[in-house]
N, C-alpha and C positions, 0 to 999 in steps of 0.2 A: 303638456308640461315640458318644458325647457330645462336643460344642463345645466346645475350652476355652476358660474362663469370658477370659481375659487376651488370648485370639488366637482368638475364635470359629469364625474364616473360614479360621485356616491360609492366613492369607498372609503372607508373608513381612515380618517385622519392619518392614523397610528401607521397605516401600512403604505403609504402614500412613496416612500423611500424605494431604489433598489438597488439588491445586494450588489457590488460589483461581482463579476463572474470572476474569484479566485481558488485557484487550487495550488498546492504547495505539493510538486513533483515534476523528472524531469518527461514523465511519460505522457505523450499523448492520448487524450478524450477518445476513445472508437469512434469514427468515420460515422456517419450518419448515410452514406453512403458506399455502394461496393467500389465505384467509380475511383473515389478514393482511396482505393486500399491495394498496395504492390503485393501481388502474391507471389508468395518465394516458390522455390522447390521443393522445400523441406518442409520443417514447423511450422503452420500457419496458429500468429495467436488469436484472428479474428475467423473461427469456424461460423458457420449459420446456415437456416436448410427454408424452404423455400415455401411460402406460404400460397404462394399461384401469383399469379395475375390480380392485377390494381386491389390488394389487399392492406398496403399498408400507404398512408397518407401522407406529406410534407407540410411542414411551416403553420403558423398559428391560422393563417388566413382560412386553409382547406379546414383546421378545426372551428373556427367560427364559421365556417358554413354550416354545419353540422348545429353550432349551437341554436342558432338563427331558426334554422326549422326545428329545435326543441323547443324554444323561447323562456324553459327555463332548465338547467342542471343542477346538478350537485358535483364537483372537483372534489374528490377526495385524492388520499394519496401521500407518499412517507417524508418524512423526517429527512431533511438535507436539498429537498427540491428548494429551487429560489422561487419562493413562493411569490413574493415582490415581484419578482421580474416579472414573471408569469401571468400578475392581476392587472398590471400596466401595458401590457404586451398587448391581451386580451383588450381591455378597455380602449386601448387607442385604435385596435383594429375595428370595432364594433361601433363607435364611436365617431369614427369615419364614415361609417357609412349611415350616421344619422341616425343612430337608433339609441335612447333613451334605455341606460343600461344600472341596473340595480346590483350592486357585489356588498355582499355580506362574507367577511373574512372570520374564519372560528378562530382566529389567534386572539379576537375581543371576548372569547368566552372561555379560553382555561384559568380555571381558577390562579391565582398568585401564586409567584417563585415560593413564597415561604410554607402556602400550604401544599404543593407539589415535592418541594423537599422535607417535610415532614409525614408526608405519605410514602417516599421511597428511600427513608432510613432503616426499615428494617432489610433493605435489600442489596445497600451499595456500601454494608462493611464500615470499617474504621476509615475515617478520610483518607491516613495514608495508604490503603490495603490496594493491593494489586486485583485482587476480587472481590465481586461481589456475589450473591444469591438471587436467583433468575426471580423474578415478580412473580406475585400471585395476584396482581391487580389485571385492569382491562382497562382500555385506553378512556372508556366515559368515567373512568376516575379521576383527570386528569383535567376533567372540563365541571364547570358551571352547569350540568346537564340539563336543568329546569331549562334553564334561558335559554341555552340553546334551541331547545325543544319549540323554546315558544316563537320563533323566528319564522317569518312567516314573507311570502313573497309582496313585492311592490304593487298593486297592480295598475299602479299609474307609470310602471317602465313597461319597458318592450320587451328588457331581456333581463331573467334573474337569476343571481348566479350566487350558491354558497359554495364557499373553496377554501380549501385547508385542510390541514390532516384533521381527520377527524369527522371531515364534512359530512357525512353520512348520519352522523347518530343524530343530524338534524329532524329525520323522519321527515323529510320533504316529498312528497309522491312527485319524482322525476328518475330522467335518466341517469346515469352514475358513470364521470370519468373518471380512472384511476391513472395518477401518476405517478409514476414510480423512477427510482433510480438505485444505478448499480452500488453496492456496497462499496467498491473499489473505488468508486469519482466519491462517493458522501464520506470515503475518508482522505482521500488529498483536499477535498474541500476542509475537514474539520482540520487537517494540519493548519491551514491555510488562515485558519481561523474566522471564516468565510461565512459559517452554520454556527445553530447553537441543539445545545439538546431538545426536546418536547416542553414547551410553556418557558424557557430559557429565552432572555434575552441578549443577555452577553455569552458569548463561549468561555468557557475554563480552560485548564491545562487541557493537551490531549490525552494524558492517560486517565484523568478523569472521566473527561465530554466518553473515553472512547468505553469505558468502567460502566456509565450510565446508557448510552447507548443497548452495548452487550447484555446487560442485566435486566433492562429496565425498558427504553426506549421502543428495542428492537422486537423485545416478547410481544407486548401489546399490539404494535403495528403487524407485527405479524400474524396475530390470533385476529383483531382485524382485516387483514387483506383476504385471509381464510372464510370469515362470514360472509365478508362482502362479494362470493368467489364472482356465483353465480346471476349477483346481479348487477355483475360491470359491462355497461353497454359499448364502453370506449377504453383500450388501456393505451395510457402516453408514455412515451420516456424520456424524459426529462435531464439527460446528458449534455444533450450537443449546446454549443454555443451559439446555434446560428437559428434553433429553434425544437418544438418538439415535432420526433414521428411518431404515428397514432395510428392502429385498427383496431376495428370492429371485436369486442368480448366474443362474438362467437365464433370469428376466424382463428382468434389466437388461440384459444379452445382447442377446436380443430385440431389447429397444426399442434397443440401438445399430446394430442389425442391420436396421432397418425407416429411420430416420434416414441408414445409411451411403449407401442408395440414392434420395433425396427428397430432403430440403434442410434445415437446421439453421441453430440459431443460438447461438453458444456463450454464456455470462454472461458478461459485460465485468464489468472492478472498475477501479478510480480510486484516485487517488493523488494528494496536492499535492505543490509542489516549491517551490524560491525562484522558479523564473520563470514559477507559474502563472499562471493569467488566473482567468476570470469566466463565461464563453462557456458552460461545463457546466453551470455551478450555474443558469445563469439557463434551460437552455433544457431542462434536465431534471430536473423539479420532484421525482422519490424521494430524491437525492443530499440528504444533510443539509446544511442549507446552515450551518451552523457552521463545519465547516471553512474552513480561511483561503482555499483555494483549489482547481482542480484542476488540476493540471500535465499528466497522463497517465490516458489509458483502455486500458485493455490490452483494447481489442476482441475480438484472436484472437490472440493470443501462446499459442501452446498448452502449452508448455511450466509455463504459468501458471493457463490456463483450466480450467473445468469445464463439464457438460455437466448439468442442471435435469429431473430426469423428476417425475409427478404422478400421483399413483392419488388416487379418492377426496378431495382438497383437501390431501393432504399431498405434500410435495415433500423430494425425493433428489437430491442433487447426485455426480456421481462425475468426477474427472480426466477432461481431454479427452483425454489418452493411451491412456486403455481402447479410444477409437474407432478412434484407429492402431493398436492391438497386436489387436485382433480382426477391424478392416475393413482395412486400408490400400489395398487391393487396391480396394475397393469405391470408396475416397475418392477414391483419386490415381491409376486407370484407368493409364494406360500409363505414367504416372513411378514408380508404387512399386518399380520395381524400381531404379529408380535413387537414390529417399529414404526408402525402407525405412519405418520408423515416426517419422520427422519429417516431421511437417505444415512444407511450408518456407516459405509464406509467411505473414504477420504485420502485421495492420492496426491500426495506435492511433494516438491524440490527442494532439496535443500543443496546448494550449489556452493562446496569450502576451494574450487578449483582456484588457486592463487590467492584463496583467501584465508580465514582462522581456523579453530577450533570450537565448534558449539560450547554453550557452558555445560559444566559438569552439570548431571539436573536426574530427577525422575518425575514421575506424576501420581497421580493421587488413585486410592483403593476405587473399589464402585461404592464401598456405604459411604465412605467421606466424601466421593465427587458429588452423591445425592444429598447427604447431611450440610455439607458445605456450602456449596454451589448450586442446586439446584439441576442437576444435569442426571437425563436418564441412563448415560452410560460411559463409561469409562476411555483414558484415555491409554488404550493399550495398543502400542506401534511394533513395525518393523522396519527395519533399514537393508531395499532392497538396492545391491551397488551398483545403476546400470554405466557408470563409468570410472575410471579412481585413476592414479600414477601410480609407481610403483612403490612407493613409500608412504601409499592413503593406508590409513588406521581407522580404528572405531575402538574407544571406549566401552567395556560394558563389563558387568559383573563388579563385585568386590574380591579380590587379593583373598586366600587363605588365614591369613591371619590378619586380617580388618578388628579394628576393637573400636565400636561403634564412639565411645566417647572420648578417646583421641583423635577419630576421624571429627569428631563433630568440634572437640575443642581448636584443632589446627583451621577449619573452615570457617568458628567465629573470630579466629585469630585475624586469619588473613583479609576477610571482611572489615574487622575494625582499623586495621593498621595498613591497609591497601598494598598488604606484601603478597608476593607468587609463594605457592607451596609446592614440593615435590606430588601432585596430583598420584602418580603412579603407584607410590608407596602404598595408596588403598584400592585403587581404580585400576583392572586390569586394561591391558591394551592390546586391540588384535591387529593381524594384516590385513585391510578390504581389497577383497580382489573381483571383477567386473563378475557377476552375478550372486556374489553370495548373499545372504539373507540373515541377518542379525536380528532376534527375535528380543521383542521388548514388553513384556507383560511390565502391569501396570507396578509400582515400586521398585524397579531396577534401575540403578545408578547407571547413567549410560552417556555418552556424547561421542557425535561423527567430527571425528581429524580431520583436520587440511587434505585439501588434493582429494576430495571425495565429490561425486553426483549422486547422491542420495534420491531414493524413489520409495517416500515413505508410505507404506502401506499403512494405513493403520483404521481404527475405530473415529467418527467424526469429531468427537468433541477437540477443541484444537488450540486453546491458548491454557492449556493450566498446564504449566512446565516449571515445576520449582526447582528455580537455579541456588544450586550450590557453592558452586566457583566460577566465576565469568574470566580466571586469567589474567586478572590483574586489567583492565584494557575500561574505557567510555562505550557508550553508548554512538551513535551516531550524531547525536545530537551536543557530544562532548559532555555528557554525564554519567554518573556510574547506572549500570542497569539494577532493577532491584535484585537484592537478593533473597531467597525466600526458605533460610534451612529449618525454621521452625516448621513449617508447614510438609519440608520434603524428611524429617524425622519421623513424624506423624505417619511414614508413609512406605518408608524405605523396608526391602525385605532384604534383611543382611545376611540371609539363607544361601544367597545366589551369590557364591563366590567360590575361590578353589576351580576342581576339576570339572563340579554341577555345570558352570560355566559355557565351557566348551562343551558338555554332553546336553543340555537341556537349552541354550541361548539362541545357537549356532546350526540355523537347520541342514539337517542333512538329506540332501534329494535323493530323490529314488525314482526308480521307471514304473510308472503306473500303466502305461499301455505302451505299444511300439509293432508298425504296421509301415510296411511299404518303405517310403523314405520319412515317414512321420513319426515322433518319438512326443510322448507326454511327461514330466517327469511332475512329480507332488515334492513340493516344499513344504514342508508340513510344519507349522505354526506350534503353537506354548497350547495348551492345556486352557490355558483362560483367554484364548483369544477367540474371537467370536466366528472368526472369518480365518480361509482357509486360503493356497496359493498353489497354483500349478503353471508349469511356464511347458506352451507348443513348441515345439520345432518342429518344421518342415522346408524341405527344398522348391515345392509347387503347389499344396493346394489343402483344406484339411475343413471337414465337417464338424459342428460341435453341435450339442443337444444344449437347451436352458434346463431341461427337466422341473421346469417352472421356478429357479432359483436365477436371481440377477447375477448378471457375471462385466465385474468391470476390466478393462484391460489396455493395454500398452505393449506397440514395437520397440522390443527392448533390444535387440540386433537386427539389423535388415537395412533398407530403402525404402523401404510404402509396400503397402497389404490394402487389396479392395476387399470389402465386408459386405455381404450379399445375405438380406436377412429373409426370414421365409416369404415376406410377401413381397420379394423383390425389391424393396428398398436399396442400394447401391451408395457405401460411401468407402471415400478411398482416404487412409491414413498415415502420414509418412512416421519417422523413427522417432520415439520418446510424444508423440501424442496420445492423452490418455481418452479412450471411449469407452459407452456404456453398452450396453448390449440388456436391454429387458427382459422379465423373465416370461413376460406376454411374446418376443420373439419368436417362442419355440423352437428356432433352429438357427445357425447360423453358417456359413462357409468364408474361410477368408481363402487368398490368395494372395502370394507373394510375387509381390510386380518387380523384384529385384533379382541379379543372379550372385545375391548374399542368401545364403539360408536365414531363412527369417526365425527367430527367437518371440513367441509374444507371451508373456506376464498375463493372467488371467488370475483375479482374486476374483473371491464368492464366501457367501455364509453358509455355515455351513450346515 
């Protein structure tokens, strides 16, 4: 059987197009190689630990060697990959070399936009609403599932190929590639207008695309990726522009499995905002300093992150979720039984050096964040200072005399007639000085002043922040941002104001241990937060026990600290990088490679 000359590849009409490759940012795709990548002295933002020798693979061709001796697979894999690009890529390489290639694309079998969005109405809220309700569905909701099913391979081609999200619930008895890619590229692609959502063919606003995604998109693919763990023979990543790297499911296994017990460090990505600062761009020289600013480093937000492995000088990125869904047990020692496959706490940047004031804002109870949203647990923060000027502040607390409905009528005032209000009159204001720790249980009015390096500790869940007052000021995009006081009423403890303030907000350290030249001190956290904080110091050298509890942590004064886990593992971490430390470690020793006495931040649950 010959090619035909109009549809060579036998793919389906529809998909015949490809995306151009766009992304709307001024930051650089991660290097698809180390070769590429200048290591500084300090911060590096492209961490990754090393899978051995010829473990991870380059460019489509070495994947279609691979396919060639399967002669057929299944491509599955998430939401935001250029699928097009990838069926055309594939097809011409295979193609080439004369082989009679059968591609069956799942985008012909989800059911229609109208019955797709009348299946995720009860999840994605009022059109205008900033949130939605996490899905209770599974991705073969989304699909024609019969027909899919009945899809069945060529057997007058040589090579057959089902590919697309989704590809899997085909039940094809073959191998299984997963593609995948980083949160961070599938949202400068969606700025970019690049992607569209799941069965979507045009993209919408981004705060919608990003509303449906979060709620909706992201649940399924990932209860998805989770089934499919154990029977992905190939994981790709689908980043680079020059093409995909790819190994073997049981090497990257492996190396999450060698990591679950020693110590990690997940890829941070960055973000500007209207009240970025400066603080990043200057003190960590890979970030393109084009951008206008950095507002936000999503250190370990997992939900977001990835995880960097290396064979050979090429580098593989995979979700940090694989590390929950295959270790948990390994990670979080005696809580997984109680956080399952959420990593629960969550360290990032909030950078106001040269830049604004956060808005006024709190977050929502735990019944409302589960009645509302669908999230198992709350978003209760702290704002740990590891750098500020002398005239950095932090909001928090309510004033002694707050009277909840002249606070609430001055906030719809200023909202509808776009005026500033004297903020202070209800909202106290404190000094931030380089270590203190500002405790933010969930319902307390609170926002970090200008000239602040925030290091917020907090519980994962990470966009429900109902802003209050934004400051009178746009958005980035030269819009106003929303505002959200009906929902932050709902929520607010007007308890937490006066002198409670300062005695209950504002942790006060103490010496928990102190030996030699090494001192421990406990910052000790609210009553309702889950997770607890202790910051090391020493001059040279210091042992720490896991005691089977995971302990995340950060050089919050110093030069670099080597971290030496019990079974010798060896990673060296310079100042303000955040690592993990598992509670399967059992033990760990840092040592301070500077002649600064090194300070490190260690949270854990407690």
């Amino acid at each position: 059987m010959k090619p035909d000359p109009i549809n060579p590849y036998h793919i389906p009409n529809q998909v015949m197009s490809i995306e151009e490759p766009m992304r709307k940012t001024e930051q650089e795709i991660m290097p698809d190689r180390t070769s590429k990548i200048n290591k500084p002295a300090g911060y590096d933002i492209y961490p990754y630990y090393s899978l051995g020798n010829q473990k991870i693979f380059s460019r489509y061709p070495s994947l279609c060697d691979y396919i060639v001796e399967q002669k057929t697979v299944i491509i599955d894999g998430y939401v935001g990959v250029y699928w097009n690009r990838l069926i055309n890529a594939l097809a011409e390489e295979l193609n080439s070399r004369g082989l009679i290639v059968n591609i069956t694309e799942t985008s012909s079998y989800f059911k229609n936009e109208q019955e797709i969005n009348t299946l995720l109405v009860p999840f994605l809220g009022a059109e205008d609403a900033v949130w939605g309700k996490k899905t209770t569905l599974s991705l073969s909701d989304y699909f024609n599932l019969d027909a899919l099913k009945r899809t069945t391979v060529d057997s007058a081609a040589e090579i057959n190929i089902m590919i697309g999200c989704g590809a899997a619930l085909a039940g094809w008895d073959a191998p299984l590639i997963y593609v995948d890619l980083p949160k961070n590229e599938l949202q400068h692609r969606m700025a970019a207008g690049a992607i569209c959502n799941l069965g979507m063919r045009q993209p919408e606003g981004q705060m919608e695309m990003y509303k449906r995604f979060y709620f909706a998109d992201w649940v399924v693919l990932n209860k998805h990726k989770k089934a499919l763990l154990h029977q992905i023979s190939v994981f790709a990543d689908a980043q680079s522009e020059s093409g995909l790297n790819w190994a073997f499911g049981k090497d990257v296994l492996e190396g999450l499995g060698r990591i679950s017990t020693s110590v990690f460090r997940a890829r941070p990505w960055f973000a500007p905002g209207t009240w970025g600062g400066q603080w990043m761009k200057e003190k960590m020289p890979q970030l393109n300093q084009n951008e206008v600013n950095y507002a936000w480093s999503f250190e370990l937000i997992v939900p977001e992150n990835g995880m960097v492995f290396e064979s050979d000088g090429l580098l593989l990125e995979v979700s940090f979720d694989l590390l929950m869904f295959s270790h948990n047990e390994n990670v979080l020692g005696k809580h997984a039984a109680q956080f399952g496959d959420e990593f629960p706490i969550r360290f990032d940047f909030l950078d106001t050096f040269g830049g604004g004031n956060l808005s006024i804002q709190c977050h929502p109870g735990l019944t409302y964040i589960r009645e509302e949203f669908g999230e198992n647990i709350t978003q209760d923060e702290t704002y740990y200072i590891l750098d500020c000027k002398e005239d950095a502040t932090v909001y928090l607390g309510f004033q002694e005399d707050i009277e909840p409905d002249r606070f609430r009528e001055s906030l719809e005032k200023s909202n509808a007639n776009n005026e500033a209000i004297d903020i202070e009159k209800y909202v106290q204001v404190h000094q931030a000085k380089k270590h203190d720790l500002f405790l933010i249980p969930n319902g307390t009015v609170h926002s970090a002043g200008a000239e602040n390096l925030v290091l917020e500790i907090s519980a994962t869940p990470y966009i429900f922040t109902f802003k209050m007052y934004d400051w009178v000021r746009p958005g980035l995009d030269g819009k106003p941002r929303p505002i959200n006081i009906d929902h932050a009423f709902k929520n607010l403890d007007f308890s937490r104001k006066g002198d409670q303030v300062q005695q209950e907000l504002i942790s006060k350290p103490y010496v928990f241990f102190e030996q030699d030249d090494q001192v421990g001190y406990h910052l000790p956290t609210h009553r309702e937060h889950f997770y607890d904080v202790h910051r090391l110091e020493f001059d040279n050298e210091i042992e720490v026990q896991t005691e089977n509890i995971c302990h995340i942590l950060m050089l919050v004064e110093g030069e670099s600290i080597t971290v030496t886990s019990a079974d010798g593992t060896r990673s060296t971490f310079a100042f303000a990088e955040t690592f993990v430390i598992p509670a399967a470690a059992v033990s760990y020793q840092i040592v301070n490679n500077g002649r600064q006495r090194a300070k490190v931040i260690k949270a854990f649950l407690k």
